[in-house]
KELO-943263 format. One line per field, with one value per atom (N, C-alpha, C): residue number from 1; residue in one letter; chain; atom name; x, y, z. Coordinates in nm, 3 decimals. Atoms other than C-alpha are relative to their C-alpha. Layout:
romar <- (NUM;...) .
palum <- (A;...) .
kedo <- (A;...) .
mifi <- (CA;...) .
px <- (X;...) .
py <- (Y;...) .
pz <- (Z;...) .
***
This chain:
romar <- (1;1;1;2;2;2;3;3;3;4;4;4;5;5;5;6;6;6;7;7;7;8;8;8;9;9;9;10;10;10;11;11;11;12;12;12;13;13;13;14;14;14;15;15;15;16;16;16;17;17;17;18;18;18;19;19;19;20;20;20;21;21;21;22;22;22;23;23;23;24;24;24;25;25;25;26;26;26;27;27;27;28;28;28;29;29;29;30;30;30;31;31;31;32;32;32;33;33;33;34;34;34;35;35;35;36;36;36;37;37;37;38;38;38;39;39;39;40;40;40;41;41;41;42;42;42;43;43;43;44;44;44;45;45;45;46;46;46;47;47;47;48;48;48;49;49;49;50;50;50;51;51;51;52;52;52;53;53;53;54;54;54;55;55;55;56;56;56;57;57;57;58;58;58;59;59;59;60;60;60;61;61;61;62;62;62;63;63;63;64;64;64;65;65;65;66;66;66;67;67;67;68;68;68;69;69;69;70;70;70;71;71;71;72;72;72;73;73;73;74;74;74;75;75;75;76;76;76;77;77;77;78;78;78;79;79;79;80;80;80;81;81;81;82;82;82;83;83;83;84;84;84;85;85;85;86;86;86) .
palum <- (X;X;X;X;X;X;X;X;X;X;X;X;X;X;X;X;X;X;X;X;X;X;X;X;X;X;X;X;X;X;X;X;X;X;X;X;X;X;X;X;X;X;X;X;X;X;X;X;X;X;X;X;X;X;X;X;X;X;X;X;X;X;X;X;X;X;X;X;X;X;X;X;X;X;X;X;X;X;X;X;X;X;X;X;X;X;X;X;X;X;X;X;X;X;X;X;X;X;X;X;X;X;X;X;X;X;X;X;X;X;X;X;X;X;X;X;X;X;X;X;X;X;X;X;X;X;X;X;X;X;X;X;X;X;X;X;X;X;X;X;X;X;X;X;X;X;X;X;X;X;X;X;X;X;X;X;X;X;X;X;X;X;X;X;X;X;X;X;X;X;X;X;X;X;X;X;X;X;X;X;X;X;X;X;X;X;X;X;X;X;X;X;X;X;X;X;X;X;X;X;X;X;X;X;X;X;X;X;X;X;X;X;X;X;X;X;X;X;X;X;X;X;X;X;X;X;X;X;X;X;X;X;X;X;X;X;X;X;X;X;X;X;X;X;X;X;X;X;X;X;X;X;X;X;X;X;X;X) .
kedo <- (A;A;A;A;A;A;A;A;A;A;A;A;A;A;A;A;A;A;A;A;A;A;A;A;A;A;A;A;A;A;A;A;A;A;A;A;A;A;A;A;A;A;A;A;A;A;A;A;A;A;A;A;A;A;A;A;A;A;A;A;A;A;A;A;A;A;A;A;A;A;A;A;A;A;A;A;A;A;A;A;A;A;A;A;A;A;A;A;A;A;A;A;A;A;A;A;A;A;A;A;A;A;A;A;A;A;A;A;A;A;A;A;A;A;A;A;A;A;A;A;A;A;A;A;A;A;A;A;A;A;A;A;A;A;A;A;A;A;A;A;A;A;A;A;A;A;A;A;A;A;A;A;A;A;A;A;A;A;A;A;A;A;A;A;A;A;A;A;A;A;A;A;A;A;A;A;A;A;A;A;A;A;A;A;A;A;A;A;A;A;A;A;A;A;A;A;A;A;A;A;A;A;A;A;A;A;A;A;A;A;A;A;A;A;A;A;A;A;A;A;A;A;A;A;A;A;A;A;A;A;A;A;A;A;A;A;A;A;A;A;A;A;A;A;A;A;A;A;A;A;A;A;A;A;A;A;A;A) .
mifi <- (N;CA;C;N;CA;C;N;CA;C;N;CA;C;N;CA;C;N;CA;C;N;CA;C;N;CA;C;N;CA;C;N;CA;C;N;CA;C;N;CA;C;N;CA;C;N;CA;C;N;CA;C;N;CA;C;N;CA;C;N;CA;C;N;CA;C;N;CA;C;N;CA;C;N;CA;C;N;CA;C;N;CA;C;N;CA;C;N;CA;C;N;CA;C;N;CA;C;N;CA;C;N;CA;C;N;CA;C;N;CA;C;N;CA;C;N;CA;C;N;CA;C;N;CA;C;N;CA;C;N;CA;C;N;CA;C;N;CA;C;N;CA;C;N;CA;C;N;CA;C;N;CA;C;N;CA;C;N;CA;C;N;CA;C;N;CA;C;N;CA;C;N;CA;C;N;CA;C;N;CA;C;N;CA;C;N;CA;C;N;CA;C;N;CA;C;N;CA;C;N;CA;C;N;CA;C;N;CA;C;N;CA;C;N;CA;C;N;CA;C;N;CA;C;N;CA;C;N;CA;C;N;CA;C;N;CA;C;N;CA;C;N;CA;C;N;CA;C;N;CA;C;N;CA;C;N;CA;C;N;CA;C;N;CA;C;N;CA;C;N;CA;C;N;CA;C;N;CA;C;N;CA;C;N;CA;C;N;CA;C;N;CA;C;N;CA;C;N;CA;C) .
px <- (0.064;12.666;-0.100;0.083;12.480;-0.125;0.093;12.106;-0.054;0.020;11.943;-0.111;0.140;11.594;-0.015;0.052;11.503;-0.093;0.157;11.160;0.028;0.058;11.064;0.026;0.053;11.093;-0.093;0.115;10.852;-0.111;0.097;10.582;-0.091;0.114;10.220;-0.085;0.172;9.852;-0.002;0.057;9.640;0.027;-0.005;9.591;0.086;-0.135;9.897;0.085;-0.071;10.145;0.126;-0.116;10.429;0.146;-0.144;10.771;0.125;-0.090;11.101;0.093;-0.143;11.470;0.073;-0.061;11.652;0.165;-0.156;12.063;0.046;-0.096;12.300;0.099;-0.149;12.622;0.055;-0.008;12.518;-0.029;0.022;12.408;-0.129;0.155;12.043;0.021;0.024;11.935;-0.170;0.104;11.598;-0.112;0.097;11.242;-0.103;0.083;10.976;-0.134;0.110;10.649;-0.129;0.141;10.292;-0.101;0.152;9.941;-0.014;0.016;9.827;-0.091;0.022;9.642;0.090;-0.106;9.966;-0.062;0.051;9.758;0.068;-0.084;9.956;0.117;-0.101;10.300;0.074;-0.099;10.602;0.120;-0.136;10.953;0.026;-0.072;11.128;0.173;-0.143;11.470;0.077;-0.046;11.709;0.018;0.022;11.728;-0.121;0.129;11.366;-0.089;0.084;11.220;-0.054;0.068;10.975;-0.083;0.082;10.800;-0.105;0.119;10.446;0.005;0.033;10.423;0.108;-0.129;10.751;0.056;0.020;10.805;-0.133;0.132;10.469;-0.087;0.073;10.290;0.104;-0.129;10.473;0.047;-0.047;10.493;0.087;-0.106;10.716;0.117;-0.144;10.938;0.076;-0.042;11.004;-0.011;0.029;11.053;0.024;-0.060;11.059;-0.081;0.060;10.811;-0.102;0.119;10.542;0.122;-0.067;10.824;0.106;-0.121;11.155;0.108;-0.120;11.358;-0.013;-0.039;11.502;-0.064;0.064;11.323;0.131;-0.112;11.508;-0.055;0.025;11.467;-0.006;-0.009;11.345;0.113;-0.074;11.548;-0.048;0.060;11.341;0.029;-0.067;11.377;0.144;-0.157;11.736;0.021;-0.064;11.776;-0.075;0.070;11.491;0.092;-0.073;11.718;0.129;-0.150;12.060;-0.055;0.057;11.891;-0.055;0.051;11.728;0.134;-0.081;12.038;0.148;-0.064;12.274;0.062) .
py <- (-0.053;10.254;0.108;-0.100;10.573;0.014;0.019;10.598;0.184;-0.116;10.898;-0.029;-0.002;10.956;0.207;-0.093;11.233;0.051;-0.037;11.394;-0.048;0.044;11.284;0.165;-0.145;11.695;0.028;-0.030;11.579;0.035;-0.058;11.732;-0.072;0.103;11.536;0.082;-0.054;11.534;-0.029;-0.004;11.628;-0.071;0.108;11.299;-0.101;0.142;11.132;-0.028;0.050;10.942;0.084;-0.072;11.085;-0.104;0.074;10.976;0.043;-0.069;10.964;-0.089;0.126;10.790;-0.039;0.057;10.608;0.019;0.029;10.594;-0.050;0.062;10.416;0.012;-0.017;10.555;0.095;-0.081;10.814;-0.052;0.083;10.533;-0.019;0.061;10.508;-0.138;0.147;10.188;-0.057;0.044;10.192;0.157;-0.116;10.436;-0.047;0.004;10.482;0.036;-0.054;10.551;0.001;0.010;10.605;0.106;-0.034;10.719;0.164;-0.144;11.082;-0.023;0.057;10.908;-0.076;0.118;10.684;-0.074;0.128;10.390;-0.107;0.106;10.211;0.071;-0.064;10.229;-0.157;0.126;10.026;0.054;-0.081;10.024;-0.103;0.112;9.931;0.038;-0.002;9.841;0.013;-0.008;9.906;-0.095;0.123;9.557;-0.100;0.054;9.502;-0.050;0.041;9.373;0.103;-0.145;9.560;-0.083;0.072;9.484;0.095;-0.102;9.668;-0.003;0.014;9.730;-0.003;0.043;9.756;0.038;-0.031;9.771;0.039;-0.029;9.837;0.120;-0.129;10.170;0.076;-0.116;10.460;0.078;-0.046;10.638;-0.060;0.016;10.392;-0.012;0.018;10.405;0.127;-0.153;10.808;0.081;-0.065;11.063;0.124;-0.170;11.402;0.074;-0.080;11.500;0.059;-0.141;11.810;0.073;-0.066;11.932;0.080;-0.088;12.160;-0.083;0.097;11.874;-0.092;0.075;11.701;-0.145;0.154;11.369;-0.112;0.131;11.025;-0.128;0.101;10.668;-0.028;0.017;10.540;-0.085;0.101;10.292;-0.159;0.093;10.041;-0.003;-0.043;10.162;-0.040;0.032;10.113;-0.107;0.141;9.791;-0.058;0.026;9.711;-0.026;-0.008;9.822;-0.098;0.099;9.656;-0.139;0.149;9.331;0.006;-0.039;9.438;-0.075;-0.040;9.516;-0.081;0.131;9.265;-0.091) .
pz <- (0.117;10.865;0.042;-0.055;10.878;-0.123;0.127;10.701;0.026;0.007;10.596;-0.043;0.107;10.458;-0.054;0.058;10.214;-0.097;0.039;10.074;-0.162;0.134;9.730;-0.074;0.032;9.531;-0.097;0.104;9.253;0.039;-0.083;9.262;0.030;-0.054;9.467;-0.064;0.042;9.308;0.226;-0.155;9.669;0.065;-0.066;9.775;0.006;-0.007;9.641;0.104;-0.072;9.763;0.027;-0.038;9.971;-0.019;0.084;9.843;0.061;-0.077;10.037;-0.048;-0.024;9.951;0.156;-0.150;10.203;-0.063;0.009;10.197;0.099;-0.119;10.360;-0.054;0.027;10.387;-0.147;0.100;10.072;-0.105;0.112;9.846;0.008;0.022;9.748;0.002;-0.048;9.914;0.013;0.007;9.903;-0.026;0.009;9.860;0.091;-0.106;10.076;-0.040;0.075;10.005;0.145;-0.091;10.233;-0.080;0.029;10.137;0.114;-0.067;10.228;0.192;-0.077;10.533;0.095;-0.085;10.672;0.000;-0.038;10.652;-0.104;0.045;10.405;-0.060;0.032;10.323;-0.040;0.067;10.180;-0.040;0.070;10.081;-0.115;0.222;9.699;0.089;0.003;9.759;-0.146;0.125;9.471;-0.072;0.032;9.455;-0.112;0.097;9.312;0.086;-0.107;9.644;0.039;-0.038;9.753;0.158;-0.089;10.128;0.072;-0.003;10.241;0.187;-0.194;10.645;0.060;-0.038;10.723;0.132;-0.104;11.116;0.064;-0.071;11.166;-0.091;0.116;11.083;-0.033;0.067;10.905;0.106;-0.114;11.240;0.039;-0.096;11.377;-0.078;0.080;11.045;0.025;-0.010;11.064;0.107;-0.145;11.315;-0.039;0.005;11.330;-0.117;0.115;11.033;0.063;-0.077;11.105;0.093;-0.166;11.337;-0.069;0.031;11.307;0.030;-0.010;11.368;-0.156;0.125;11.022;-0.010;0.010;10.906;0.034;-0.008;11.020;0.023;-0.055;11.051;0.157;-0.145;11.397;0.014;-0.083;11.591;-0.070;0.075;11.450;-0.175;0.171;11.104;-0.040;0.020;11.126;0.009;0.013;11.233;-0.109;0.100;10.956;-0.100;0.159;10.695;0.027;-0.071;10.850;-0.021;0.043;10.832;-0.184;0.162;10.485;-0.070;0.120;10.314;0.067;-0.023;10.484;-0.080) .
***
């Protein structure tokens, strides 16, 4: 199964929250969410479950944001969701 994450395009107040979907395999599977700080974050599954801290901090969910390389789930992130959505 291959996952993807992609940016939220509504638009953010300053301080709001940053907003990202997840897919697996091209199917919204879940959303993502963190605070303009990264200090708290959480995912909503499409399901209705929702879980706050998920692998740790938001750094170790995403990779590659501020950079010229495309946003993605870590290594961690992935197996997260694979067990998740199981």
């Amino acid at each position: 199964m291959a996952y993807q994450i992609g940016s939220n395009d509504s638009p953010r107040e300053s301080f709001g929250e940053y907003k990202y979907r997840i897919y697996r395999d091209e199917v919204l599977a879940a959303r993502h969410g963190h605070d303009c700080c990264s200090d708290e974050h959480g995912v909503d599954f499409i399901t209705g479950k929702s879980e706050t801290w998920p692998v740790g901090r938001m750094v170790d969910l995403l990779v590659g944001w501020g950079g010229s390389k495309p946003l993605i789930l870590s290594r961690r992130a992935v197996a997260y969701m694979r067990k998740r959505l199981a």
